[in-house]
C-alpha positions in Angstrom: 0.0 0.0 0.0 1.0 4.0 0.0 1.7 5.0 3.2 1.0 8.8 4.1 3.4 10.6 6.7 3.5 13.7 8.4 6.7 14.7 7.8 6.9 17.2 11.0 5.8 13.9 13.2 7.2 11.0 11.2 4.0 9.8 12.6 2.3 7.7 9.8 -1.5 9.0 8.9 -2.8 6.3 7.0 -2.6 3.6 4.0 -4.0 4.0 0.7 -5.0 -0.4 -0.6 -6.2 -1.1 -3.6 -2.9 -2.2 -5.8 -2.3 -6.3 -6.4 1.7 -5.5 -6.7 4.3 -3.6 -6.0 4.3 0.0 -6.5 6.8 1.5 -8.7 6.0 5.3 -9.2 3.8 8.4 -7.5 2.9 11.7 -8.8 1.1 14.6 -7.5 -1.4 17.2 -9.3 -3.1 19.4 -7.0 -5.3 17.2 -5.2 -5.0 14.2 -6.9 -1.8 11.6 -5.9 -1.2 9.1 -9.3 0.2 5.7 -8.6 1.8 3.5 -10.7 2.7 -0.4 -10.2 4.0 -3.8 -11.7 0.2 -4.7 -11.5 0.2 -2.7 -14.7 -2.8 -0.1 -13.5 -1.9 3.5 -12.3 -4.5 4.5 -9.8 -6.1 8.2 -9.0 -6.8 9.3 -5.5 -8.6 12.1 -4.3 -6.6 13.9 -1.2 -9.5 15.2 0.6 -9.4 15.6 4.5 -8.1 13.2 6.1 -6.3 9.9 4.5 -8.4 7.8 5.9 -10.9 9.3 3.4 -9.1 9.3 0.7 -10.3 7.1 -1.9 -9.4 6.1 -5.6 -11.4 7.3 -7.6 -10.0 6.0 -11.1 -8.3 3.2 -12.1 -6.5 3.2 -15.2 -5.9 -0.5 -16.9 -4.9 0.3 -21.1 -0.9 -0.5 -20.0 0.7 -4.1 -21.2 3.4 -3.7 -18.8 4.0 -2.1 -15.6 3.8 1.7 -15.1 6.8 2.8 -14.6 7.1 6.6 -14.2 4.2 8.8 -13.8 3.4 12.6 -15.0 0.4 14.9 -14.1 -0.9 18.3 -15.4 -4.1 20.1 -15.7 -6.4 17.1 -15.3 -4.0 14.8 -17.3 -2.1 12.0 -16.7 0.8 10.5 -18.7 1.9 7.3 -18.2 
């Protein structure tokens, strides 16, 4: 899973499930976090109050292999 720290703390605040492998790649645009994984999905969550509410809200399944590196901008995602 994606674990979510407070930096200040180093207290984790949560984990975000829903991948069936290893992750390989996050990106952030505003308040969306991408994730990317050998499972060969990349994965959009919605960072709204706090993680334990965050929830995917996309999952995107066109890749043959796994994603690999990540890229976000103005409602886009390139994978």
């Amino acid at each position: 899973g994606i674990r979510v720290w407070d930096v200040a703390t180093g207290r984790c605040e949560g984990t975000l499930e829903g991948h069936t492998d290893a992750l390989r790649c996050l990106a952030v645009g505003g308040n969306r976090l991408v994730s990317g994984s050998i499972d060969k999905t990349a994965k959009v969550w919605r960072m709204e109050g706090a993680v334990s509410t965050w929830r995917c809200e996309r999952t995107l399944t066109a890749h043959e292999e796994s994603v690999n590196c990540l890229a976000t901008w103005g409602g886009r995602v390139a994978s």
